[in-house]
Legacy VTK file of the C-alpha trace (Angstrom):
# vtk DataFile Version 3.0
C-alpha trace
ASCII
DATASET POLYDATA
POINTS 143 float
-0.287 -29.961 3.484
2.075 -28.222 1.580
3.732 -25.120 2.732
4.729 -21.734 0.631
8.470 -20.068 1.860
9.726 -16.693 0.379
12.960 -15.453 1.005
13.973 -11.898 0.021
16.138 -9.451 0.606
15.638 -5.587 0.533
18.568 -2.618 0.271
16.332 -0.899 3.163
15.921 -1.074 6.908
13.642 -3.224 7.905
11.372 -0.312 9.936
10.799 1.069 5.953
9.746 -2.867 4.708
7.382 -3.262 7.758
5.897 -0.274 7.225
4.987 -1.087 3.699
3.370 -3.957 5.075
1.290 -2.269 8.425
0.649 1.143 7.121
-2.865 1.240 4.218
-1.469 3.904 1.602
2.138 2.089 1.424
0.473 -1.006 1.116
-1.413 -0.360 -1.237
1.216 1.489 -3.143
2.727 -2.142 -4.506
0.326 -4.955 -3.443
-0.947 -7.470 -5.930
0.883 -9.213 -8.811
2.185 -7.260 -11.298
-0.509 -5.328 -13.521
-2.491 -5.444 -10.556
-3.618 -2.732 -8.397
-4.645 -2.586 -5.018
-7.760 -0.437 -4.796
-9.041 -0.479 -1.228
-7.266 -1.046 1.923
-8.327 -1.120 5.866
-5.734 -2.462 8.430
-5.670 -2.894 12.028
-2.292 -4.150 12.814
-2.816 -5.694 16.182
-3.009 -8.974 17.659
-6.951 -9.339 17.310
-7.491 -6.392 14.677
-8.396 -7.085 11.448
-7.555 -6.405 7.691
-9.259 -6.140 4.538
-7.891 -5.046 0.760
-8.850 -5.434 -3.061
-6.895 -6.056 -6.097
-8.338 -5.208 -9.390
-7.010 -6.959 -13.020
-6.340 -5.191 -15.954
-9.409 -6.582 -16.579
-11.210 -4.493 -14.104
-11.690 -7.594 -12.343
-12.167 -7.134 -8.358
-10.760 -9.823 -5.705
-11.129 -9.397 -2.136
-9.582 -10.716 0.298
-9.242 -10.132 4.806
-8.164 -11.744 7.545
-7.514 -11.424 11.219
-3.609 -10.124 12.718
-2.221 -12.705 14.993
0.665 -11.045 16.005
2.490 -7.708 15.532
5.787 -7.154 16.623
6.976 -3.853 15.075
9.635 -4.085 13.306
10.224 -8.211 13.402
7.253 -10.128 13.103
3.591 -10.015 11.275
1.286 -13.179 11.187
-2.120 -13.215 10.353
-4.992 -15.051 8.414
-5.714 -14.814 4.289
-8.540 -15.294 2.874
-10.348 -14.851 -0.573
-13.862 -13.744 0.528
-15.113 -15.588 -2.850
-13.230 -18.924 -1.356
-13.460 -20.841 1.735
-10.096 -21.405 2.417
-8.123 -19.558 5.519
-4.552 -19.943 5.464
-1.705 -18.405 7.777
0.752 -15.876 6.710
4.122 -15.440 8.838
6.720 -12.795 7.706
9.841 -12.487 9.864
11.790 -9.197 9.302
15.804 -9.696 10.020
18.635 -6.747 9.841
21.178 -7.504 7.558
23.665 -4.155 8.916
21.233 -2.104 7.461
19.418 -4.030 4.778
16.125 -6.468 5.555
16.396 -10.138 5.074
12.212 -10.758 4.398
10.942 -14.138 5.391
7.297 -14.901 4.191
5.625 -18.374 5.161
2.435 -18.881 4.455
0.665 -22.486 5.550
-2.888 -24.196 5.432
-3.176 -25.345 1.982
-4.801 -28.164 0.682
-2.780 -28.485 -1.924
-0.055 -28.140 -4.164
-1.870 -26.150 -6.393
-3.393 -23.518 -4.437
0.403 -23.307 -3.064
1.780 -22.734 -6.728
-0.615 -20.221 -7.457
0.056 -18.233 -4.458
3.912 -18.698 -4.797
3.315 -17.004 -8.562
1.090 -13.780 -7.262
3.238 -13.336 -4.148
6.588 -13.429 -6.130
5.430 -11.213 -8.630
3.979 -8.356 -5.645
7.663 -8.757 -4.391
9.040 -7.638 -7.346
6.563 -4.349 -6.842
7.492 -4.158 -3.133
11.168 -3.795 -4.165
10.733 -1.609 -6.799
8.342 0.489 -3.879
10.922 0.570 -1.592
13.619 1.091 -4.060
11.465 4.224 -4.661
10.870 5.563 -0.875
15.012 5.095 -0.637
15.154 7.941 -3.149
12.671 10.475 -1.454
LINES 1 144
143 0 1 2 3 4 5 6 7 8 9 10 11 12 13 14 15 16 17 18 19 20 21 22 23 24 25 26 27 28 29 30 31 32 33 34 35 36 37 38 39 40 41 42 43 44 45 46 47 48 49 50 51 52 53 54 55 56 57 58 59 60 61 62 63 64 65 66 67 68 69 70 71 72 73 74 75 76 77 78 79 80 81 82 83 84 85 86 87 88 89 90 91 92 93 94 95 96 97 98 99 100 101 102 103 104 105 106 107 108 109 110 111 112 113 114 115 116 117 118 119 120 121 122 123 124 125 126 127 128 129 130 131 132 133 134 135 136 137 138 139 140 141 142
């Protein structure tokens, strides 16, 4: 099966880039490829809890998606499920958080597809929400 790896790197402590992923109004504030927009959010970041969100088009197209935290370690490590509720497909989703002397080295896995393309397609929406989580953060460094 092939795998999806993300590297990135954000001019922010990591505490501020995992809270953009654990807390539901910064997450919303930049999840979903770009022209996106992510119009409903529940989280319940701990082993067991679960999570739920929607990203509308431009379109005005809705897609839902949820799955179920694995593990929470504030501020290092988040794994959990992903799923599209109109697909059957569950995949995994490991992000490791690393301090780079005061900047956060981002490392996003995400495994359990069938195949290439579901992987490509992924790789394209989560590269492009990256580019709104830095610009996100990028903004909170300036408040």
């Amino acid at each position: 099966m092939p795998d999806l790896t993300i590297t990135r790197v954000f001019d922010a402590p990591r505490e501020l880039v995992f809270a953009a992923w654990s807390e539901p109004d910064q997450l919303a504030s930049w999840f979903g490829p770009h022209g996106f927009t992510c119009c409903a959010v529940t989280l319940d970041p701990r082993p067991g809890g679960r999570w739920r969100a929607c990203i509308r088009s431009p379109e005005g197209d809705e897609h839902w998606m949820h799955g179920v935290y694995r593990e929470v370690s504030a501020p290092g490590r988040l794994a959990f499920t992903f799923a599209w509720e109109s697909q059957g497909l569950e995949t995994l989703v490991a992000i490791d958080f690393a301090d780079l002397d005061g900047k956060t080295e981002m490392t996003f896995a995400q495994t359990g597809f069938p195949a290439a393309a579901e992987r490509d397609g992924h790789h394209e929406g989560w590269t492009s929400s990256f580019d709104d989580l830095t610009g996100f953060i990028r903004g909170k460094d300036d408040r």
